[in-house]
C-alpha positions in Angstrom: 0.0 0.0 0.0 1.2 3.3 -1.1 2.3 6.1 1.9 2.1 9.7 1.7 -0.5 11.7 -0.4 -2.5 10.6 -2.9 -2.2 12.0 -6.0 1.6 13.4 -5.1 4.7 12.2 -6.7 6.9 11.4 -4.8 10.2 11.5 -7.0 12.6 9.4 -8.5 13.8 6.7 -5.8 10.2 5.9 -4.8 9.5 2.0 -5.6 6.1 3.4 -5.3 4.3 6.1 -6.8 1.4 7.4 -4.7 -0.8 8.7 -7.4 -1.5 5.3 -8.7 -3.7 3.7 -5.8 -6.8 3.3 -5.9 -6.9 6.1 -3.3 -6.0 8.7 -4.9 -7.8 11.5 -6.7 -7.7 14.4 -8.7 -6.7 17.2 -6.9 -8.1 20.6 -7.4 -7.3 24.2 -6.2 -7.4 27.7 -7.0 -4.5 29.0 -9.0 -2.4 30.8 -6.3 -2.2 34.0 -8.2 -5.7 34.8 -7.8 -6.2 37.8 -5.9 -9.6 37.1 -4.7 -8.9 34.3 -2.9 -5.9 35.9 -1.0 -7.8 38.7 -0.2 -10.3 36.7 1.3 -7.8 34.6 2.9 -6.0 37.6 4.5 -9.4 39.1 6.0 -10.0 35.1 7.2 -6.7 35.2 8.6 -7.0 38.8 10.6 -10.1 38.2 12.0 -9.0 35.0 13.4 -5.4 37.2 14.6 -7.6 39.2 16.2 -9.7 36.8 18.6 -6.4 35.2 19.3 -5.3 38.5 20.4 -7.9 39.1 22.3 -8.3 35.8 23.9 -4.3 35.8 24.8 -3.6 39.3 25.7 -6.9 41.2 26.9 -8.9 38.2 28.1 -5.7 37.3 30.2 -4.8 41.2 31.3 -8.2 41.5 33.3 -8.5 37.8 34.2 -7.3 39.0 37.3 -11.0 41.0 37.8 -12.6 37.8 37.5 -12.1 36.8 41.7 -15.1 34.4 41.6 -14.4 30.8 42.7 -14.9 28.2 40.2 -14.1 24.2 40.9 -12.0 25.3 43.5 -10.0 27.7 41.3 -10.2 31.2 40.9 -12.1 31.9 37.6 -9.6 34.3 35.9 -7.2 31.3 36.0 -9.9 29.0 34.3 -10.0 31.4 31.4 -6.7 32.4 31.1 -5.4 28.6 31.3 -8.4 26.3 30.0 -10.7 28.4 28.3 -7.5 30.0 26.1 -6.8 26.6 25.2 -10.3 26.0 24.5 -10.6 28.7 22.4 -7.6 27.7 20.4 -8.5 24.9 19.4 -11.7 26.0 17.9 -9.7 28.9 16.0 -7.8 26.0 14.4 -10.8 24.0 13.6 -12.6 27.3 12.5 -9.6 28.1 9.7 -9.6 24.5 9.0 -13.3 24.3 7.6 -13.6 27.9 6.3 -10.4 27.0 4.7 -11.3 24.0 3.3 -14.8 25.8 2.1 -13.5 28.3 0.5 -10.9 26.4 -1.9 -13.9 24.0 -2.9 -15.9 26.9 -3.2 -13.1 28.3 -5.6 -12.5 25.4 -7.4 -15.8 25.0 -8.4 -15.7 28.2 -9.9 -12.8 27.7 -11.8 -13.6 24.2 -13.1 
């Protein structure tokens, strides 16, 4: 069985080449030049900058504010500690999808 990606080549010295599995498929995606899609990826990627910003820097400079108890724990540390990470992970996911959508999206359009 193949490893790697389908549809990539991986080069001469490969007893195996990855694109000819039954795996694999056609890969499509926008043309890198086009400008629309890196202006929309820059506007994806600053509004995403921005809640990390905010979740790192300002949610964490008045955690401190937050002097409820919460499992035992102050609550600013909660946010600051868990709910940062939290947070982070569904930033991730978030650019993953809209990502993801927005290639196919493009792609369709081209195609």
């Amino acid at each position: 069985m193949p490893h790697g990606f389908p549809g990539v080549d991986r080069g001469a010295g490969c007893s195996e080449n990855a694109a000819s599995g039954p795996e694999s498929f056609p890969v499509h995606s926008p043309p890198a030049s086009d400008p629309t899609r890196w202006r929309l990826v820059r506007a994806i990627t600053l509004v995403l900058l921005a809640i990390w910003f905010a979740v790192t820097f300002v949610a964490t400079f008045f955690a401190r504010q937050l002097d409820f108890i919460w499992f035992g724990w102050p609550f600013g540390y909660w946010v600051a500690a868990q709910g940062a990470l939290l947070v982070y992970l569904v930033l991730i996911g978030a650019y993953a999808w809209v990502m993801g959508r927005l290639d196919a999206a493009l792609a369709r359009g081209a195609g």
